[in-house]
N, C-alpha and C positions, 0 to 999 in steps of 0.2 A: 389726531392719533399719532402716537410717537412712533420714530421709523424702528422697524426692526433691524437690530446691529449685524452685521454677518458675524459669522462664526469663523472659524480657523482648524482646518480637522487632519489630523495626521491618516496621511490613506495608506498605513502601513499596522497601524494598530487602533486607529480608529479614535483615538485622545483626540479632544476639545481646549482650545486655548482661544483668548480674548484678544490675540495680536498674533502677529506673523513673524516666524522663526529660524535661520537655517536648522537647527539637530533642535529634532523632538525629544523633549525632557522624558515623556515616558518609557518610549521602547529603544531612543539612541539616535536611531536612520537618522541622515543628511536627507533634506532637498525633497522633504514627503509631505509636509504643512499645505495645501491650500485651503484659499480661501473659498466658504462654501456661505448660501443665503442661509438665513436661518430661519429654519421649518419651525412652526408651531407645533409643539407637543400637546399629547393629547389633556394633558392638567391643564394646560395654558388657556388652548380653544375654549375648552367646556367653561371656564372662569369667564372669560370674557365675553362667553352667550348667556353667563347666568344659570346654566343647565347645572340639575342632580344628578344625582346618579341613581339607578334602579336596582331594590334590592330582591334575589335572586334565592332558590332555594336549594339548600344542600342535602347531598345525599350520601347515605352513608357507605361502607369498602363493601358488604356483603350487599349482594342481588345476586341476578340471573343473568349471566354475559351469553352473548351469541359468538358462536364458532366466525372466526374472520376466513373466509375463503381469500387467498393470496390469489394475485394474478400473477401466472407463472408465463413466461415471456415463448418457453421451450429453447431457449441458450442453457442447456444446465450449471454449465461456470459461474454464468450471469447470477440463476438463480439459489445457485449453492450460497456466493457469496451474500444475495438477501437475506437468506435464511429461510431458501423453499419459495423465493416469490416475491416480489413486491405486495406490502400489506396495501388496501384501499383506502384510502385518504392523506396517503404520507406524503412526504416531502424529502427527496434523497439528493445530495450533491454528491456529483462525481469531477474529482480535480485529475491533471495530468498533464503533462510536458504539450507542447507543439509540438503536431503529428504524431503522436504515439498511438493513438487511434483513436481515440473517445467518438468522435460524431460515426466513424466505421459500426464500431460495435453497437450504439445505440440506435443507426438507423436500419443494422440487420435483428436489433430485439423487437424495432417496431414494427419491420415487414415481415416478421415469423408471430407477432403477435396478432398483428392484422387479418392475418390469411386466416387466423384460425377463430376469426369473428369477432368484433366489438371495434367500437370506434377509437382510432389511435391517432393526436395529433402531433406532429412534430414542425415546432417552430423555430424558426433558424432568425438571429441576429446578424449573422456574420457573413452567411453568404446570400444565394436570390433561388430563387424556387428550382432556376434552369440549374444553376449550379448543386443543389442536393439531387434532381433527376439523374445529372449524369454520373454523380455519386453511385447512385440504386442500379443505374442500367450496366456499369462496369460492372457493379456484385449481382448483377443476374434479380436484381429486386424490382425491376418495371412494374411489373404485375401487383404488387401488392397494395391493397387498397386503404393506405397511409394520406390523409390529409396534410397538405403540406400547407405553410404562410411565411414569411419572411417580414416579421414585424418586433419593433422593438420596444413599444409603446403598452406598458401592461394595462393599463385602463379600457384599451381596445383589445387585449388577448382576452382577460378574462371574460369582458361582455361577449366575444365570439366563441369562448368555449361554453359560454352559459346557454348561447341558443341551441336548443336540440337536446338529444340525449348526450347524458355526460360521456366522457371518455373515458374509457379506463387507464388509458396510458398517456399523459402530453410528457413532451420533451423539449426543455425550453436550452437554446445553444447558443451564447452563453448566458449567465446572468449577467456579465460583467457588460453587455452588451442593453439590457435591460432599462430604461427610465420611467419616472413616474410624472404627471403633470403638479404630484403636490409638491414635489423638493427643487427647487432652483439650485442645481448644481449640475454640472455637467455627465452625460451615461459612465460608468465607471466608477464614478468616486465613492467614497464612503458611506456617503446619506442615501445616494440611489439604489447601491446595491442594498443596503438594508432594507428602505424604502419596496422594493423591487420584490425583493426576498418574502416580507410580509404578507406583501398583497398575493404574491402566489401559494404561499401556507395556508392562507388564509382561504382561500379558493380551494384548495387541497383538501380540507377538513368541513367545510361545508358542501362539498360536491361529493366524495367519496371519492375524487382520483386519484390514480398515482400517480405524482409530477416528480421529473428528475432532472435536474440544473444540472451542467456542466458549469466546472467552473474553471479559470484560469489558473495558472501557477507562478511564483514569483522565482527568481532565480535562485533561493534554496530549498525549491521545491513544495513550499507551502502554498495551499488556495490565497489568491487575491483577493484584496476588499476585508470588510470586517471581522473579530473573531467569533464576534457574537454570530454569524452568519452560522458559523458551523454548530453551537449552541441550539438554534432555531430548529433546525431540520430533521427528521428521525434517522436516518442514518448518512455518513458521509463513507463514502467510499475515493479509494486512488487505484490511478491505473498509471503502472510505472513498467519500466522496461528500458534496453538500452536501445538507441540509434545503429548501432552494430550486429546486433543479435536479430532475432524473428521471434522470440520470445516473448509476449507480454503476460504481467501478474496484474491482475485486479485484485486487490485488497479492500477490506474493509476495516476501519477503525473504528467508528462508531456503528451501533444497530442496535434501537432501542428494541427489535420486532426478531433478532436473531443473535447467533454466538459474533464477538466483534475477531478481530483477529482472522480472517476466515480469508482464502485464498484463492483464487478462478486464473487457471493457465492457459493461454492462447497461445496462436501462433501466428503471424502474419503472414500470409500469403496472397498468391496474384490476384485468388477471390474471394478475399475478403480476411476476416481474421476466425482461425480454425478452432475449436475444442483441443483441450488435450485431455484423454480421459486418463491418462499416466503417466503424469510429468516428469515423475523418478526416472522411467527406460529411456526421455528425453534428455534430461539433464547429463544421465551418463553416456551416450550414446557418442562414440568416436573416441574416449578417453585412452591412453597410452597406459597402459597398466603394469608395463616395466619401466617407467621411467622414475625417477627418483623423485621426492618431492609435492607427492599427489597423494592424496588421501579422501576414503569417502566417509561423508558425515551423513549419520542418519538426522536428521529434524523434523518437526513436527511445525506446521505454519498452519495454526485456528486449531482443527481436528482434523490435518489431512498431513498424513506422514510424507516426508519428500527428501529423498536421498539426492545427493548432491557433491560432486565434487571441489575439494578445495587445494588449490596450488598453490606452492610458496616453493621461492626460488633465495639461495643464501649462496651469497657472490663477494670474493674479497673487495674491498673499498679502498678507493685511491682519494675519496676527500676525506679530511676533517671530521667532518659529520657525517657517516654513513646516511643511505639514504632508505626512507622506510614509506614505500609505497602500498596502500591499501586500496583494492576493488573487490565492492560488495560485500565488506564488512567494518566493523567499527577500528578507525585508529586506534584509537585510544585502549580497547579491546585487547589488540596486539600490544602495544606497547607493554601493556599490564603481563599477555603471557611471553615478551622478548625478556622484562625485569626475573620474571619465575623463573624462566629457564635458565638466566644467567646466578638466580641468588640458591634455588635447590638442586637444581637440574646439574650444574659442574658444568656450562657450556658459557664458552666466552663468545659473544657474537658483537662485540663494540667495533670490531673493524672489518664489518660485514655489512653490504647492503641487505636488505631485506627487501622480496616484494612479493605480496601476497593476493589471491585472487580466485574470486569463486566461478567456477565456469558457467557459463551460460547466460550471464548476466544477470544471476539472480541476486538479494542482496538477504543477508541475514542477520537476523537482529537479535537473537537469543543465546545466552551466554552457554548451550550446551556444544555449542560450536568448538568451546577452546581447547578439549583432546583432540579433536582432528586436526585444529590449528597448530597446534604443538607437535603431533604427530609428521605433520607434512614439512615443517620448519624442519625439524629432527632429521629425518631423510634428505632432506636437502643438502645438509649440514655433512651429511657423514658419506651421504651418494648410494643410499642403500635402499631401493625399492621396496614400498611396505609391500603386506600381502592383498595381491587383488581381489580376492575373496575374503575381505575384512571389512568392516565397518566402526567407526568412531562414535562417541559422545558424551561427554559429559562433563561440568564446571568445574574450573582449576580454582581454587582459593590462592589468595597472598600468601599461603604457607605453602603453600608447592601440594595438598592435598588436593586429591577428584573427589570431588563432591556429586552427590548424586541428581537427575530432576528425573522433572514426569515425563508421562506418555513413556515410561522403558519399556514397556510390551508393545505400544504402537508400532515404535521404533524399529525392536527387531521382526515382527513381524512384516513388516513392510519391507527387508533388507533379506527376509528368508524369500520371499514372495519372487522374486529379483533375483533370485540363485545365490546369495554371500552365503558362505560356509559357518561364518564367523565373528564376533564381535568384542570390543575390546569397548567395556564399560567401568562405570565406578559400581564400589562394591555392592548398594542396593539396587542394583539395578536388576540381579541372581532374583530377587525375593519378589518383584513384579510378578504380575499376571501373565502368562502367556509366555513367559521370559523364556519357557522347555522347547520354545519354536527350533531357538538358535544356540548352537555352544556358546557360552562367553569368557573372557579371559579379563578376568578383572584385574585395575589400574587403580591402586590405591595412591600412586603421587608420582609428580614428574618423574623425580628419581628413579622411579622402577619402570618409566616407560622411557626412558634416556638409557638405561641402560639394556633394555631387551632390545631395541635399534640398533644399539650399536653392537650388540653380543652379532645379533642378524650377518649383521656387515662383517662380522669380523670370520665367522662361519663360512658367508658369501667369497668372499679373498680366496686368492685360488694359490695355496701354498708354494714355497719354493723347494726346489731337491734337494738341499741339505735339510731340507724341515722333514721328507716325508719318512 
């Protein structure tokens, strides 16, 4: 029998090559190539036993489906971001930084799951049974009748979750921790995690569990191991936050079983990580509302309205190249509304640092952000406090117009709800539902929000004696 060749597999994107490389031709990385055995695929095997295939009967889009009962965890954040629950049979990855809480949160959804009846496993790669105990016994979770193992060998999880009644909920921590006896490659690497991946999907949908993988994150923030990994599984969710903040957001990107985009607030504290049931009175909570420079943005993250503070600070520059600092929002973003403001707006800011920055360490990703952006640059700029019973939003175009988006009734209703008097939208924003909550004063292009700032400021000035 002729030997099988190894393979050569980039553990950065998963590409296959016939020899060994510094930079992977497909995705770029340096220094990501090893060498892996190479596993029979499933064409290959079945060839080499001679074996058919069995053919199988189809059926057609119309029948009688049964209502799916979710298993709801009682985290409501947890569950919001499911979509009401984990469905029975799925398979969910959750990625996230070290330490931002991932095993926290999923060993307090399995002890509140637990308590409230049915079998819950949770199995740890990474640390030893004593060490998830003392986990539970800080968060006050002793008592909860959670099955615990410390194994990393899926050949032996899955035969152990098979004996007995299934579970409704395992939790396997991490994948990346994860091997299989059919892939000759080291735990971690590309084949395994796949490998790995399968065989517990694959248990997921024939047992009716819910299984939820952690997964690791590489330094820009992406899950480790393959892409297809995240392909495989019915939803993937991230659970992001800063190291400085108590804040964490569990987010959802994918969710074939709910809305994607969808948002869950926590809060870290001594016992454990908290609910927030109203992230907005959070986010605003300690703001300085006479200081120049600050502006709130109404936004909408999945279908949950979230007001939020956004600060920018405009400081003369002693280098060359000013400098243009972004936290928790896109460079690239700003840059786009630093060019508008300088090409419609009438404001020269080339020899000006800029640094801009959303409070609380939330990060946001949607472009109705850029009139509050603009706004709070604006105030910086001229040192004129906007109104604190005002609220921002909505898209600047390359021509210096506000262009309108959705959710503008969500928006202001969630900003009336909060006490703001006030809102400064684009013009359809007036023709929304709901829109009669809250006054608004529409912003039809930088230019007329450049210059209501600056009229402010100039009102603000406190005249001299030959003026009066």
């Amino acid at each position: 029998m002729a030997r099988a060749r190894p393979s050569y597999v980039c553990q950065n994107c998963g590409a296959v090559s016939q020899r060994w490389q510094g930079k992977c031709e497909a995705c770029g990385e340096w220094n990501t190539i090893i060498e892996e055995g190479a596993a029979l695929g499933v064409g290959g095997a079945a060839a080499r036993k001679g074996l058919v295939g069995r053919a199988f009967a189809l059926e057609s889009l119309s029948g009688a489906s049964k209502p799916v009962e979710r298993i709801v965890t009682g985290i409501s954040e947890l569950d919001r971001v499911a979509g009401g629950g984990f469905v029975p049979g799925s398979a969910t990855l959750i990625g996230g930084e070290p330490g931002i809480g991932k095993s926290t949160l999923l060993i307090q959804a399995c002890a509140t799951l637990a308590q409230r009846g049915g079998r819950v496993v949770y199995v740890s790669g990474e640390e030893s049974t004593e060490q998830v105990r003392l986990r539970a016994s800080r968060l006050g979770l002793s008592s909860a009748p959670v099955q615990l193992a410390a194994q990393t060998l899926v050949e032996d999880i899955v035969a152990t979750l098979g004996s007995g009644d299934s579970p409704k909920l395992v939790v396997l921590d991490s994948i990346q921790t994860m091997w299989s006896d059919a892939v000759e490659s080291a735990p971690g690497s590309v084949s395994q995690v796949r490998a790995s991946s399968q065989a517990l999907i694959r248990y997921a949908k024939s047992s009716g569990a819910a299984v939820v993988m952690v997964g690791h994150v590489t330094k820009d923030g992406q899950i480790a191991g393959p892409r297809v990994m995240e392909h495989m599984v019915d939803a993937v969710m991230s659970f992001e936050g800063d190291g400085a903040h108590a804040f964490r957001v569990l987010r959802a990107t994918k969710n074939r079983f709910g809305a994607t985009d969808e948002i869950g607030v926590f809060e870290m504290t001594g016992a454990g990580l908290a609910e927030v049931a109203n992230p907005s009175a959070l986010f605003l909570a300690g703001r300085d509302v006479s200081a120049p420079g600050a502006a709130v943005f109404a936004g909408v993250e999945g279908a949950r309205p979230l007001l939020v503070e956004i600060q920018a600070l405009v400081a003369p520059s002693t280098l060359g190249t000013p400098r243009r600092t972004v936290v928790g929002w896109d460079g690239a973003r700003l840059a786009m509304v630093l060019a508008v403001l300088e090409a419609h707006g009438g404001l020269k800011l080339g020899g000006y640092d800029v640094y801009l920055n959303v409070a609380g360490g939330l990060r946001i990703g949607e472009p109705a952000a850029d009139l509050a952006a603009a706004a709070a640059l604006v105030s910086s700029l001229v040192g004129v406090a906007l109104p604190h019973d005002a609220v921002y939003f909505g898209e600047i175009a390359l021509s210096g117009a506000v262009r309108a988006v959705g959710h503008a009734g969500l928006r202001l209703k969630e900003a009336a709800k909060l006490g703001f008097l006030r809102a400064y939208t684009p013009s359809g924003a007036a023709k929304d539902e709901d829109a009669g909550r809250l006054p608004t004063s529409t912003v039809s292009s930088v230019a007329s929000l450049v210059a209501e700032i600056a009229a402010a400021g100039v009102a603000a000035r406190p005249r001299k004696k030959d003026e009066a």
